[in-house]
C-alpha positions in Angstrom: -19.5 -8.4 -43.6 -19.9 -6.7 -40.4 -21.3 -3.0 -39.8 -19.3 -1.7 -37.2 -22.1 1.8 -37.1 -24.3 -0.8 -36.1 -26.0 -0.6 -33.3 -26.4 -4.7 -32.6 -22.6 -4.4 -32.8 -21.9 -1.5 -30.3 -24.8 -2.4 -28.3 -26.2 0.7 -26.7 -27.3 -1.3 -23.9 -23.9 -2.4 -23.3 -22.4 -0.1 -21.5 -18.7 -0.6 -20.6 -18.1 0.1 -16.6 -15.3 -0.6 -14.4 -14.6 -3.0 -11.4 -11.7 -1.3 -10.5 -11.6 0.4 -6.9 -11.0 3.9 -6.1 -7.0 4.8 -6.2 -5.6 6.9 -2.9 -2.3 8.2 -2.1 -0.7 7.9 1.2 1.8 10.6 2.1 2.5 12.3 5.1 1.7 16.0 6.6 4.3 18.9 5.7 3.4 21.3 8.3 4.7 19.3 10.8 8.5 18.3 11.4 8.1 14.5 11.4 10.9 11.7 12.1 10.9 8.9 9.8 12.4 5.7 10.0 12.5 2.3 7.9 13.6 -1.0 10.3 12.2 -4.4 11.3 10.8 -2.9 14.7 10.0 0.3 16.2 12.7 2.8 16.9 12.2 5.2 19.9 11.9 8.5 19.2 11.1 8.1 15.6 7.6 9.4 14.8 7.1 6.9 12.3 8.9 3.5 11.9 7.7 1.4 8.6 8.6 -2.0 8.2 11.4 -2.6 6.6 9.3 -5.4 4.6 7.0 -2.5 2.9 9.9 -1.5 1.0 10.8 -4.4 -0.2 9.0 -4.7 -3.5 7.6 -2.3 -5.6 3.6 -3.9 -5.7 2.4 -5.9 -3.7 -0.6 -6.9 -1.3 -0.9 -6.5 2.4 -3.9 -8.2 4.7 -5.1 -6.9 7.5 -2.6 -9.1 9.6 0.4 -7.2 8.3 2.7 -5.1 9.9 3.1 -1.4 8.3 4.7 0.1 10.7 4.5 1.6 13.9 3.9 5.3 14.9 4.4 7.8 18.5 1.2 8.4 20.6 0.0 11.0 17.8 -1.4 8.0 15.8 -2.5 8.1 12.4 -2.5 11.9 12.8 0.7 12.0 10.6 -1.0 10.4 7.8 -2.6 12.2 4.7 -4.5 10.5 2.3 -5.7 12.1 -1.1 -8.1 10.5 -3.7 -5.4 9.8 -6.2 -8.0 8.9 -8.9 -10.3 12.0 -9.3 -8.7 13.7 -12.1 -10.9 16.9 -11.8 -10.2 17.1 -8.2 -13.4 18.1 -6.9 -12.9 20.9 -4.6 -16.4 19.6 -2.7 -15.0 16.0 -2.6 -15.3 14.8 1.5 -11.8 14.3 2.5 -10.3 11.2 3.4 -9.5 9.9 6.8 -6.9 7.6 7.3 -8.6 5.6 9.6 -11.0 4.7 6.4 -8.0 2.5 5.4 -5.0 2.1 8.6 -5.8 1.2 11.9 -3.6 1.9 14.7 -3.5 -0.2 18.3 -0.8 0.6 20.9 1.1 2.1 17.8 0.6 -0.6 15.3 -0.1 0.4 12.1 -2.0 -2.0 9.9 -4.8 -1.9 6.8 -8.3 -2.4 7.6 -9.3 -4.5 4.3 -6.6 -6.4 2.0 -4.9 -3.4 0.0 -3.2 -3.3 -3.2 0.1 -1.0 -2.7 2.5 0.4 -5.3 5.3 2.2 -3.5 6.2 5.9 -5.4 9.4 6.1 -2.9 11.8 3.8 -0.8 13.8 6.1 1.2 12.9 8.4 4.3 14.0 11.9 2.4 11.6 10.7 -0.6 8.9 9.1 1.2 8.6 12.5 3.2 8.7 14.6 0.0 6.9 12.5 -2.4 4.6 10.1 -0.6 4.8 6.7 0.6 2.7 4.7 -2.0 -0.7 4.7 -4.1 -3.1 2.0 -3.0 -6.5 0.6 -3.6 -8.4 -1.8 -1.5 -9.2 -4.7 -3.7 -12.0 -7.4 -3.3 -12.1 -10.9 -2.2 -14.1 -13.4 -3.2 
């Protein structure tokens, strides 16, 4: 019979800790009136164009050779990115920039690691309202 008060079955020098990545949300500035578009290529005079590929399925992993999108000569200056996995939100918490995570050459947006997305919206009204996605860079081996 097993003591489960044990400590040689809890181990106290087993402590449990995770291997999963910080969780962030990608939405996009309110204060700003902002033009969003979903196609296969950019659309002039859309602020933001995302592929119409991101919306295809609802997880999914992009590398850092995939297309997101494409965006106006204000950049990634659209983008806001919060720490979607600090549940005390920690008001002295640095803020994040989303050129941590997106890069953006002659307005093409892509991820700077492999990224794990799971889309929260898949129309323009929604995405603008609610956010595009939570993601999480993940590890490769």
């Amino acid at each position: 019979m097993v003591n489960l008060d044990s400590d040689r079955v809890t181990g106290v020098d087993n402590i449990i800790q995770t291997d999963s990545p910080a969780l962030f949300k990608l939405s996009f500035r309110q204060d700003i009136p902002l033009a969003l578009t979903v196609q296969s290529k950019p659309v002039f005079g859309a602020n933001i164009t995302l592929h119409k590929n991101l919306l295809a399925h609802a997880s999914y992993i992009l590398s850092p050779a995939d297309i997101v999108g494409w965006v106006d000569s204000n950049s990634l200056s659209y983008f806001e990115i919060n720490n979607a996995s600090d549940i005390n939100h920690n008001k002295y918490d640095v803020p994040c920039l989303p050129s941590q995570f997106f890069t953006c050459e002659r307005g093409v947006i892509k991820v700077t690691k492999p990224t794990r997305i799971n889309l929260i919206a898949k129309n323009s009204d929604d995405i603008l309202r609610y956010g595009l996605c939570f993601f999480a860079h993940i590890k490769t081996r």
